[in-house]
MIFI-108801 format. One record per atom (N, C-alpha, C): x, y, z. Coordinates in Angstrom, 2 decimals, m for minus. Atoms other than C-alpha are relative to their C-alpha. Layout:
residues N
        xx        yy        zz
         X         Y         Z
...
END
This chain:
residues 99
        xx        yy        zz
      1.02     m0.71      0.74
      4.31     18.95      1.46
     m1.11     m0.97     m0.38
      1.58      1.25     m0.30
      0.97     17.19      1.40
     m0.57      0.55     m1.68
      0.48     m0.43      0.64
     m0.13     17.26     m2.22
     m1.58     m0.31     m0.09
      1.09     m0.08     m0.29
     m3.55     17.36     m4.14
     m0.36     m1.60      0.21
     m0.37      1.18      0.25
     m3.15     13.66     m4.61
     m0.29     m0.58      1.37
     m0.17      0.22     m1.44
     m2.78     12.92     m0.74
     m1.09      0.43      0.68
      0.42     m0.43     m0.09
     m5.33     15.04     m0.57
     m1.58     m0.82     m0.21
      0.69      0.75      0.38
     m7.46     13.02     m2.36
     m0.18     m1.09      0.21
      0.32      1.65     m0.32
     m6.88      9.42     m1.18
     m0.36      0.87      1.40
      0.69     m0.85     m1.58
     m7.51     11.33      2.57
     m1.52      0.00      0.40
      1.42     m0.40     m0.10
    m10.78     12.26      1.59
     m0.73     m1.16     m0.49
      0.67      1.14      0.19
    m11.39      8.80      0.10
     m0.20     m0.85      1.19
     m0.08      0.42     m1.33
    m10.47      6.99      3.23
     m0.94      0.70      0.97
      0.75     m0.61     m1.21
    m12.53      9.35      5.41
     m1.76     m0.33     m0.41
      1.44      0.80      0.82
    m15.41      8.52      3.00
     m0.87     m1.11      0.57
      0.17      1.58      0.21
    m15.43      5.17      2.99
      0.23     m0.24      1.71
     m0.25      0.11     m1.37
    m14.46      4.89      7.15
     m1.63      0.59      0.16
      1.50     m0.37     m0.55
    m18.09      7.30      7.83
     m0.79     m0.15     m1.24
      0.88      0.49      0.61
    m19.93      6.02      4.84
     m1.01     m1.15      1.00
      0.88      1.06     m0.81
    m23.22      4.14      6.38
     m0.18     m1.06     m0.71
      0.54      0.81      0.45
    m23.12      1.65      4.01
      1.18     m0.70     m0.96
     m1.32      0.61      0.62
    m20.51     m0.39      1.73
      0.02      0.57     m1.40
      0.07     m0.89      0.98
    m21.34      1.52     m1.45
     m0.11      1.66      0.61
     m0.21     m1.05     m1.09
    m20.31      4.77     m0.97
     m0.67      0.94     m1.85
      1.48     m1.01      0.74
    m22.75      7.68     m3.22
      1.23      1.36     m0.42
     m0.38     m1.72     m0.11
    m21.64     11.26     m4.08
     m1.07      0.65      0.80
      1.07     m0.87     m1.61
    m24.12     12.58     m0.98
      1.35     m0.64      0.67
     m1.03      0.11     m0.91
    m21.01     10.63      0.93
      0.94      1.54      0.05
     m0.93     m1.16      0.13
    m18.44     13.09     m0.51
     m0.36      1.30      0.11
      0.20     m1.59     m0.58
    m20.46     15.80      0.14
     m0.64      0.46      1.67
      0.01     m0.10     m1.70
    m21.34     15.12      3.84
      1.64      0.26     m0.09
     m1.01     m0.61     m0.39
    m17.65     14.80      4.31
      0.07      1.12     m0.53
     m0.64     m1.89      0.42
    m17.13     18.39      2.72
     m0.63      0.88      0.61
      0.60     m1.35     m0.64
    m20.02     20.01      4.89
     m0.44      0.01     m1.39
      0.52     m0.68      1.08
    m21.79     20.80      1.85
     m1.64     m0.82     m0.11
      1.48      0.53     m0.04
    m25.71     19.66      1.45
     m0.14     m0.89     m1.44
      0.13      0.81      1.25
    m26.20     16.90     m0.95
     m0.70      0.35     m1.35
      0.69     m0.52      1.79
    m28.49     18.64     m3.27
      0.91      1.12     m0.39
     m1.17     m0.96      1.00
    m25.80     20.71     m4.40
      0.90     m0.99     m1.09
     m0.58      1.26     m0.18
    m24.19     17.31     m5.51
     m1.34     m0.54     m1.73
      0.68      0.17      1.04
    m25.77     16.34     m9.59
     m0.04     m1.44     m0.07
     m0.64      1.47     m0.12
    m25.41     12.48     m8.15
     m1.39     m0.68     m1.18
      0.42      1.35      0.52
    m26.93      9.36    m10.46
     m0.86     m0.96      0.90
      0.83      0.64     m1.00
    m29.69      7.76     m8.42
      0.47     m1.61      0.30
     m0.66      0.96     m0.17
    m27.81      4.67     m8.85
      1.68     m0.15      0.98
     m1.52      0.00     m0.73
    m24.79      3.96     m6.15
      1.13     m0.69     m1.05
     m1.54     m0.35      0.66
    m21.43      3.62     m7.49
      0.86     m0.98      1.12
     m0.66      0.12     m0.81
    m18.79      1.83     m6.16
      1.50      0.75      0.29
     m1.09     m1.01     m0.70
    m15.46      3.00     m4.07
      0.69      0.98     m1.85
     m0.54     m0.85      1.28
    m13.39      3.47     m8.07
     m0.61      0.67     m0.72
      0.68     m1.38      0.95
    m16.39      5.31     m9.92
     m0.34      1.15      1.07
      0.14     m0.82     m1.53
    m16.51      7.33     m6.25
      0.78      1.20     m0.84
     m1.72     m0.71      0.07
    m13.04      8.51     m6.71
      0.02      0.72     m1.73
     m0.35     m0.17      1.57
    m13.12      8.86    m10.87
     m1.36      1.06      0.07
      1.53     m1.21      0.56
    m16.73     11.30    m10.63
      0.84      1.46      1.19
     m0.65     m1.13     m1.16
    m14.60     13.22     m7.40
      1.14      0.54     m0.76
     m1.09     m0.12      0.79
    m11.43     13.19     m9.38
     m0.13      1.09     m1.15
      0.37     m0.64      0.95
    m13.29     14.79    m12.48
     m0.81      1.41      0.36
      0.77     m0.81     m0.28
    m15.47     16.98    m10.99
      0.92      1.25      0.78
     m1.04     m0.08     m0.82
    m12.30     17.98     m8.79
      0.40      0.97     m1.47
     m0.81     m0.68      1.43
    m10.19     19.05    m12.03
     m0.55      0.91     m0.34
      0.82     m0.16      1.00
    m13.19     20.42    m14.06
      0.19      1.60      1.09
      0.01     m1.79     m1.11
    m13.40     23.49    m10.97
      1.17      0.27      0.08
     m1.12     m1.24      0.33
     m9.88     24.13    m11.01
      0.50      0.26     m1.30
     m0.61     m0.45      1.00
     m9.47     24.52    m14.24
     m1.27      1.09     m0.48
      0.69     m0.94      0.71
    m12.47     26.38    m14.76
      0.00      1.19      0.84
     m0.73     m1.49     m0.83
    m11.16     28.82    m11.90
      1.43      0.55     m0.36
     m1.02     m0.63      0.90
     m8.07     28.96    m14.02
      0.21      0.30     m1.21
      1.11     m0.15      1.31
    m10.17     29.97    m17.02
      1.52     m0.98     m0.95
      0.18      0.86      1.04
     m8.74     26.74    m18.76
      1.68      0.10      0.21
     m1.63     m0.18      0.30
     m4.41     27.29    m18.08
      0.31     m0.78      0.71
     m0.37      1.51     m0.96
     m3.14     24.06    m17.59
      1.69      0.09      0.82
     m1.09     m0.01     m0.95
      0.10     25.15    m16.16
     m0.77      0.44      1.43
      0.12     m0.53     m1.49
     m1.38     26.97    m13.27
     m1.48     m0.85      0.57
      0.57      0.80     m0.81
     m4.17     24.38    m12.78
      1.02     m1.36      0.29
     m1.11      1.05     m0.46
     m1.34     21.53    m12.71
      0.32      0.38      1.18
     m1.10     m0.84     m1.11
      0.54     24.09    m10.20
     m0.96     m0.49      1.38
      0.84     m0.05     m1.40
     m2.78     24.23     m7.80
     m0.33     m1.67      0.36
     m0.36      1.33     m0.21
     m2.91     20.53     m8.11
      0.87     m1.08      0.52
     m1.71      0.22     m0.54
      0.47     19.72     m7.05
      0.46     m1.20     m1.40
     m1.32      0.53      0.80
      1.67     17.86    m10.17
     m0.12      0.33     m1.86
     m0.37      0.14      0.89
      2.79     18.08    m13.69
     m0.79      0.52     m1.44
      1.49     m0.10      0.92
      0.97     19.51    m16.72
     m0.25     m0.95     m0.87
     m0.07      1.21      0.75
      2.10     16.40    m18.57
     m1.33     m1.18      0.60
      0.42      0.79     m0.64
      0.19     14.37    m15.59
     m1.42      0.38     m0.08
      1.32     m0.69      0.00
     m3.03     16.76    m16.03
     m0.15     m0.26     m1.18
      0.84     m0.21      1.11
     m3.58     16.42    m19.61
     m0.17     m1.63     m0.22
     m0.41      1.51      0.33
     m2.91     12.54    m19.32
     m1.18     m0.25      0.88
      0.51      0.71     m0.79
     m5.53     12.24    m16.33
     m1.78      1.44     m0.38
      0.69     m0.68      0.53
     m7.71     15.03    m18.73
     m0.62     m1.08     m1.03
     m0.08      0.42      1.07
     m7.52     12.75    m21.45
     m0.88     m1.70      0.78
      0.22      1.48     m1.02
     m8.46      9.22    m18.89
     m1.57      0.31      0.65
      1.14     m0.26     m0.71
    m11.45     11.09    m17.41
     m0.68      1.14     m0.88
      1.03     m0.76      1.16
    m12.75     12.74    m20.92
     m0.53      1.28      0.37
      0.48     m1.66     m0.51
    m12.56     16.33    m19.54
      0.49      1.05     m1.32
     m0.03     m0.26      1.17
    m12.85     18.18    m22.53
     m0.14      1.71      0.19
      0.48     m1.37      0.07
    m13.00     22.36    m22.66
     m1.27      0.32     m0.96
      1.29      0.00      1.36
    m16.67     22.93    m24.42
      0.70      0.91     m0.62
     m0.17     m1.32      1.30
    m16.65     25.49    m27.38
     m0.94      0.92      0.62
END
């Protein structure tokens, strides 16, 4: 079973392999996805590979939980792990539910 996790170093590696350049952007992660970079709220400043992964990671979470209007069991579930491991990597990447 291939989780989201696996899922996610995958898409880092594929990144960073067709990235044109040794800093890799959020326009990278959204070429690999097929998706047009101005959809993409990137920082005109590049980033390297770990704030890559930690803005993908967050941004990642933030849509399934806000497609699971906010229920951390069943966004853990679509995630493939733990709700203990979601509120711990909620809490690491300051994802907060507004008011």
């Amino acid at each position: 079973m291939i989780t989201a996790t696996d899922e996610l170093k995958n898409m880092i590696e594929n990144v960073a392999i067709l990235s044109e350049n040794s800093i890799i952007t959020g326009r990278d992660f959204y070429k690999a996805l097929g998706l047009a970079a101005s959809e993409f709220n990137y920082e005109t400043e590049p980033c390297n590979l770990e704030e890559a992964r930690r803005l993908f990671e967050k941004k990642h979470i933030c849509q399934q939980l806000e497609k699971n209007k906010w229920k951390i069991i069943d966004t853990a579930n679509e995630l493939g792990i733990d709700r203990t491991s979601l509120f711990k990597k909620m809490r690491k990447l300051e994802i907060r539910k507004s008011k």
